[in-house]
Every structure is written in structure tokens, then in C-alpha cells.
N, C-alpha and C positions, 0 to 999 in steps of 0.2 A: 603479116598479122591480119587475121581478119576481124571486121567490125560488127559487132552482135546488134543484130535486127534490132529496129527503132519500135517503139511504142507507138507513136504519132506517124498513124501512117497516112494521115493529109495528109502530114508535111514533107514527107516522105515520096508522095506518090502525087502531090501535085505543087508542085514548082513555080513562081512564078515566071514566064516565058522571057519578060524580058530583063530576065537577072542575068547578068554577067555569069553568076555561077554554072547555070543550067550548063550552058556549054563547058568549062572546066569539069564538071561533074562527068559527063558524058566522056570528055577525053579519056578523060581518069577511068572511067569502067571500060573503054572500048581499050585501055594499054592493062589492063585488067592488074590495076592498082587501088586498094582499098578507096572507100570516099570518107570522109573523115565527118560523122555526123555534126557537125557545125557545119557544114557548107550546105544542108537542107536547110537549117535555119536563115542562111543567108539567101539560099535561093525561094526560099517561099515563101519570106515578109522581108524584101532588101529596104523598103524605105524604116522597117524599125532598125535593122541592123548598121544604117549609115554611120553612126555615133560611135557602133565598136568599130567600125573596118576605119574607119580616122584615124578613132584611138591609138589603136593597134600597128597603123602605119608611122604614128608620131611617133610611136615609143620605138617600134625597130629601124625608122630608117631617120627621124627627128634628129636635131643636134644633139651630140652627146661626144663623150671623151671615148666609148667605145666605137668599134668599126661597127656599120653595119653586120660584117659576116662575121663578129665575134658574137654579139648579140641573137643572131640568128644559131647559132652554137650553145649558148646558155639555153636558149627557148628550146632547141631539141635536144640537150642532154635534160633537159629539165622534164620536159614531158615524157623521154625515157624509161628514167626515175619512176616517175609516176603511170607507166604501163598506158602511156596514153600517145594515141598518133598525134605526129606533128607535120 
């Protein structure tokens, strides 16, 4: 699936260097695997983004009665569904 060119092409075309993402991203284009436009946002303001990647980690790997990899199953049939990379 490919991902339709970003509007914000700061953010897009500058990164902050020392976000974790930047290299993720990199790997991700050099195994020439789409990049999922959230990981611009994370890489080019990671101290606003602190609060969702928490978040986000509490909810898929946090206590809960489901597995983690079932959880990770709902979130990718889910965005599926919704024609959106996961």
C-alpha cells in the first residue's frame, strides 16, 4: 500500500535527529516498506508526542485480560477496516 504524500513537508523533511523514530523510518524506506505518516509526527516533535507513545504502550502491552498479540490483532484488523496502515 502506498502512503499519499504529506502536506507538512517540515515535518516531513525535517526530523528531529535525536528521535528514535528517524532511524525506524530510515530502516523502513531502505527495506522499502511504506512509513506510516504518524512516525513524522513522532519524529519531528518527540517531546509532544511522549504522552501518546505511553499511552499507546499502556493500552497494548498494560494489564488487561487480553494478550498482548491479540490486542495487537484487533488494532490491525481495525485499521484494515479502516484503509489505514498499521
Amino acid at each position: 500500500m502506498d502512503v499519499e504524500p504529506m502536506f507538512l513537508r517540515d515535518v516531513e523533511n525535517h526530523p528531529d535527529r535525536h528521535s528514535g523514530y528517524v532511524g525506524l523510518m530510515k530502516q523502513l524506506q531502505a527495506a522499502r516498506f511504506p512509513v506510516s505518516q504518524i512516525f513524522y509526527l513522532f519524529a519531528f516533535k518527540p517531546d509532544r508526542t511522549k504522552h501518546l507513545e505511553r499511552f499507546t504502550q499502556g493500552v497494548m502491552r498494560g494489564p488487561s485480560p487480553l494478550a498482548p498479540g491479540l490486542r495487537e490483532l484487533i488494532a490491525a484488523f481495525t485499521s484494515q477496516q479502516n484503509r489505514c496502515l498499521f
